[in-house]
C-alpha positions as CSV (number, residue, x, y, z in Angstrom):
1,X,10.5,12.0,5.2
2,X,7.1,11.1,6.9
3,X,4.3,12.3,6.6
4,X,2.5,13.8,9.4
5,X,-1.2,15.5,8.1
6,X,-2.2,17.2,5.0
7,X,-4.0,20.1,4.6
8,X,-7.3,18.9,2.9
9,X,-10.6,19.0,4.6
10,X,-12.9,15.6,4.3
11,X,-16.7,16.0,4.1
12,X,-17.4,12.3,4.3
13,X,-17.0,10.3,7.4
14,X,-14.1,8.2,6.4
15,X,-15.8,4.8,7.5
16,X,-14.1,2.6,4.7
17,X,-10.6,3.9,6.1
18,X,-11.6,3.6,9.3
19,X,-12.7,-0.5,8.9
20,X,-9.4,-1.1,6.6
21,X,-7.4,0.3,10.0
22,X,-9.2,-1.9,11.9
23,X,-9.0,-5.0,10.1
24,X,-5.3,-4.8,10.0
25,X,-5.3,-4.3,13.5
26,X,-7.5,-7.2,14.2
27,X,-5.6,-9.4,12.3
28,X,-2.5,-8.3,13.8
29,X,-3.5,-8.6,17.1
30,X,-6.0,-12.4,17.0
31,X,-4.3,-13.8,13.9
32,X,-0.4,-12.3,14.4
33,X,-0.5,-12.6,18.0
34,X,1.2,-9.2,18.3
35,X,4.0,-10.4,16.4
36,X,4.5,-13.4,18.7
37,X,7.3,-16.0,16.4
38,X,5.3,-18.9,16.3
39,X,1.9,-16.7,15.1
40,X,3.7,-14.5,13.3
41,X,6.1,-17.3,11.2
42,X,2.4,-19.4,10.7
43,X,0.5,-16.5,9.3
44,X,3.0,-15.6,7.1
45,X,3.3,-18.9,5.8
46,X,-0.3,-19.7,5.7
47,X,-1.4,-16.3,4.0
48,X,0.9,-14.5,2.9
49,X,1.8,-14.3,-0.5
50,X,4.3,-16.8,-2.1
51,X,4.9,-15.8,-6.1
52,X,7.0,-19.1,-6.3
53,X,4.1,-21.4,-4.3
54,X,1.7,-19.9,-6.4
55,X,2.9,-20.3,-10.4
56,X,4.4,-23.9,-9.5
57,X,7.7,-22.9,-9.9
58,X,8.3,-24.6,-6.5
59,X,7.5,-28.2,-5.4
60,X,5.4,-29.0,-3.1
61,X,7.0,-29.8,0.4
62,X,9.8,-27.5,0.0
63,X,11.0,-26.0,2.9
64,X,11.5,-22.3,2.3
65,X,14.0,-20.3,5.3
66,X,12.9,-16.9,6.7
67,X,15.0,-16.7,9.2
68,X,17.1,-19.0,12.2
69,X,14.7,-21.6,13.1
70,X,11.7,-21.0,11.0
71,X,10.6,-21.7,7.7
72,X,7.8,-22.3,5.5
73,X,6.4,-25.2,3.5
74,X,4.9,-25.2,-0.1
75,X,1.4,-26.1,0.1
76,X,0.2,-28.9,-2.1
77,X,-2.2,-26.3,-3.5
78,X,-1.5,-22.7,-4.6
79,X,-3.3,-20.2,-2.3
80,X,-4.7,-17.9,-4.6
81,X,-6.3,-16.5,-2.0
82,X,-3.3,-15.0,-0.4
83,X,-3.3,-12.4,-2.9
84,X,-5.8,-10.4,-0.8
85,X,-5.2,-12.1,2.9
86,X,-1.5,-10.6,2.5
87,X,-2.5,-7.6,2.3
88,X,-4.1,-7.7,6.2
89,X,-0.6,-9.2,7.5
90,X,2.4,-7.3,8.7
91,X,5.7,-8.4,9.5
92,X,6.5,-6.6,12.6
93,X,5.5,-3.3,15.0
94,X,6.7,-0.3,12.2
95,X,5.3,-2.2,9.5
96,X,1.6,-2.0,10.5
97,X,2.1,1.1,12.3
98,X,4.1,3.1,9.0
99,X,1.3,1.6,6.9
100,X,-1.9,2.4,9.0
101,X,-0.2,5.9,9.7
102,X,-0.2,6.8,6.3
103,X,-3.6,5.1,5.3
104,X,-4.7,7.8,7.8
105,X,-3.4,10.6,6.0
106,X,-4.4,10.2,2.5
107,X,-6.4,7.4,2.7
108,X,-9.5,9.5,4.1
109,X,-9.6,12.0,1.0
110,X,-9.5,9.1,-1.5
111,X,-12.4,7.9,-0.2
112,X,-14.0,11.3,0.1
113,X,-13.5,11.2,-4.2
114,X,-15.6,7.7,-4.7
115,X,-17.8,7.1,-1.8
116,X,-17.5,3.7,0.8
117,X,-18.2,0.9,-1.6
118,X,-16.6,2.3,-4.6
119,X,-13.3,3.0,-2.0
120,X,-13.7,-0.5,-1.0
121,X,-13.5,-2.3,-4.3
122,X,-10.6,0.3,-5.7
123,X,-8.5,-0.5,-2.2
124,X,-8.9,-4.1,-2.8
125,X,-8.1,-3.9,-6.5
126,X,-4.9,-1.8,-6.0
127,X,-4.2,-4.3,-3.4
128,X,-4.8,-7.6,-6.1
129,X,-2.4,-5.0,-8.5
130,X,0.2,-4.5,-6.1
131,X,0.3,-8.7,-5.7
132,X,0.4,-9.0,-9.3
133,X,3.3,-6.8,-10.0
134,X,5.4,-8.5,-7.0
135,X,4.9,-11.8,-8.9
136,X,5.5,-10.7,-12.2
137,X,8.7,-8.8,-11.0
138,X,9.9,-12.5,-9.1
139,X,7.9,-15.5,-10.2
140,X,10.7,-17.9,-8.6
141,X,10.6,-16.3,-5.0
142,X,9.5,-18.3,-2.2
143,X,9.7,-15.6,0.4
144,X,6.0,-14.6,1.4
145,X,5.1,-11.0,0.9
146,X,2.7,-9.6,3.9
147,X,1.7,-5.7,4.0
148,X,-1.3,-3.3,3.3
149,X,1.4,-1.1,1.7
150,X,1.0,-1.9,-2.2
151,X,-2.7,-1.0,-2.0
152,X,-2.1,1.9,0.4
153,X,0.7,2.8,-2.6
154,X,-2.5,2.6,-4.9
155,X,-4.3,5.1,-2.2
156,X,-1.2,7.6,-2.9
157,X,-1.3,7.4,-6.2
158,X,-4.5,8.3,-6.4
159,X,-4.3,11.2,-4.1
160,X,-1.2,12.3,-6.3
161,X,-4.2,12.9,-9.6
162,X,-6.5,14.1,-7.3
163,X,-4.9,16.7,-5.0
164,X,-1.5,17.2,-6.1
165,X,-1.1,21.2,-5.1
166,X,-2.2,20.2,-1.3
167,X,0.4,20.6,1.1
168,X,1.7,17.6,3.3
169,X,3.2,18.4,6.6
170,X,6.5,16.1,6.5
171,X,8.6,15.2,9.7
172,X,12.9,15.5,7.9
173,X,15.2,13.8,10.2
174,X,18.7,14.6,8.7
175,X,21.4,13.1,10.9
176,X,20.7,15.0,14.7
177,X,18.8,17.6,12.7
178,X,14.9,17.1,13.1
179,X,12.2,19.9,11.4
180,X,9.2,19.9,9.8
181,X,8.4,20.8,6.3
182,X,5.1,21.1,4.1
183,X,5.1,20.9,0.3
184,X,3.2,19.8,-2.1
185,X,1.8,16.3,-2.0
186,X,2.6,16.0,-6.1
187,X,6.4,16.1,-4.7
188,X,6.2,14.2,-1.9
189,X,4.5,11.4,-3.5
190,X,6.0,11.7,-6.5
191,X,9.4,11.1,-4.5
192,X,8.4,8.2,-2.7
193,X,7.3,6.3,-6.1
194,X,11.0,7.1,-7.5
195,X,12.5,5.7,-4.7
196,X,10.3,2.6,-5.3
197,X,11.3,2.3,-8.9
198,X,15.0,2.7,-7.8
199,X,14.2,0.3,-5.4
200,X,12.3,-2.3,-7.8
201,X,15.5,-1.7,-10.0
202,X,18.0,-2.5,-7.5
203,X,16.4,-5.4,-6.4
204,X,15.7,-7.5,-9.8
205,X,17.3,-10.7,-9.2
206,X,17.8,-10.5,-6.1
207,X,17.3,-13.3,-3.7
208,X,16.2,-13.4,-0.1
209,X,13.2,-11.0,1.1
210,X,13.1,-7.0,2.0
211,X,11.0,-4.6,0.7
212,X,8.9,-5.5,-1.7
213,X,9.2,-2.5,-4.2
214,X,7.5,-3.8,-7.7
215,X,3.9,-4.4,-5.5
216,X,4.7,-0.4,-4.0
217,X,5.2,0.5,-7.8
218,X,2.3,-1.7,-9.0
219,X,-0.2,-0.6,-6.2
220,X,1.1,3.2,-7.0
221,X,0.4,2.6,-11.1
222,X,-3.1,1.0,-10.8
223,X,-4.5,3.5,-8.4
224,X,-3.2,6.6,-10.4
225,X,-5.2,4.2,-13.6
226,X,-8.0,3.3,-11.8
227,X,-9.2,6.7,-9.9
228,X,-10.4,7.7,-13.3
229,X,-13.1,5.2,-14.0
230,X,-13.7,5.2,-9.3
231,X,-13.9,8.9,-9.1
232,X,-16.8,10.9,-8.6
233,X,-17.1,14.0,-10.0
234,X,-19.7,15.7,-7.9
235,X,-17.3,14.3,-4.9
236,X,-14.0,15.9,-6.1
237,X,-15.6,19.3,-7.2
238,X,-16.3,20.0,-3.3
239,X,-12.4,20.0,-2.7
240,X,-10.9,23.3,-3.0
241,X,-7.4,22.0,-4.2
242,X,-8.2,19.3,-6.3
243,X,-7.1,19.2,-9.5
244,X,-3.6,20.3,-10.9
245,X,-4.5,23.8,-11.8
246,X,-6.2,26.5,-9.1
247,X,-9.8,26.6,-10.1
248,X,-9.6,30.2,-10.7
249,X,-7.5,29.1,-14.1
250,X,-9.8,26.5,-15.6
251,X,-11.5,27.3,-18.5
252,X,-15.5,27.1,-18.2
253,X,-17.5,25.6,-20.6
254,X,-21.6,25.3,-21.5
């Protein structure tokens, strides 16, 4: 299942959204080199995330494998400051595309809830979350994590408290059968955070990189914590499916 649109109107121009897109894309293209190897395997290894590099658990000069020829060394110094670069870096074409693509859907309504600086600080704290949980969930691992997708996780699961009766168009692709599908986002996103905790499961002690599920699961569970305290209620009210209840239904008070 992807998502293709959903079917809530904006009233703010989405400028926060707009920059995060843009950034990625910047640092893909001037600091990736458009996936080139040798920029690619150095900004990885430079900023992306390393749980192992950053807690000690490895020593310093170690030469970690990602793949036939390349590798990365353990600084001499954690990075700490990884725990946000990594979230600017992708690892290939269908990473930064999947992840800017659905940043574009939901991320624009999220930020029509809170405002631009508000949407700024809860992306970036989702994102520090979603780093968190990846480190927690593998403190030994010296495979870098790169991707905008645990705070874009933290986008979606604050979209999930916030609209969860609006309807997202989904492309289904089973086997030679393509069609499109619209249901409610509460089930679509609701179904991509069990597949991340099945995933998370599945992949406890495991070794070697992939997806990294516990910062999807991580990113999902602070941004469904912290739209309470982020949200605006002036903001919200102007959406005519927010909420989990039609409007009609809610009890008024004085």
């Amino acid at each position: 299942m992807f998502p293709l649109k959903d079917e809530n109107p904006h009233f703010l121009t989405p400028v926060i959204t707009y920059a995060l897109i843009a950034a990625n894309a910047a640092a893909w293209v001037l600091v990736q080199g458009l996936g080139a190897e040798a920029p690619l395997v150095r900004s990885v290894c430079q900023l992306g995330l390393i749980p192992g590099e950053l807690l000690g658990q490895l020593a310093p000069g170690t030469s970690v494998p990602l793949g036939p020829g390349s590798a990365c060394v353990i600084a001499e110094q954690p990075g700490w400051h990884t725990m946000v670069t990594s979230m600017f870096l992708h690892g290939g074409w269908m990473h930064i595309l999947g992840n800017m693509w659905f940043l574009w859907v939901f991320g624009n309504n999220v930020e029509d809830s809170m405002g631009h600086t508000r949407f700024a600080c809860f992306y970036l704290l989702c994102g520090i979350a979603a780093s968190a949980a990846q480190i927690v969930s593998n403190p030994d691992s010296g495979v870098p994590m790169v991707g905008a997708s645990g705070a874009i996780g933290g986008v979606m699961g604050a979209y999930i408290v916030l609209y969860p009766r609006v309807r997202v168009h989904l492309l289904l692709v089973l086997g030679f059968y393509v069609t499109t599908v619209a249901v409610p986002a509460m089930f679509m996103l609701g179904y991509w955070f069990v597949i991340q905790l099945v995933g998370g499961a599945a992949s406890l002690g495991a070794a070697g990189g992939g997806v990294a599920f516990w910062a999807h699961v991580g990113g999902f569970a602070a941004g469904v914590l912290l739209i309470v305290p982020f949200r605006q209620r002036a903001l919200v009210d102007r959406h005519p499916l927010h909420g989990w209840r039609p409007r009609a239904h809610r009890s008024r008070g004085r």
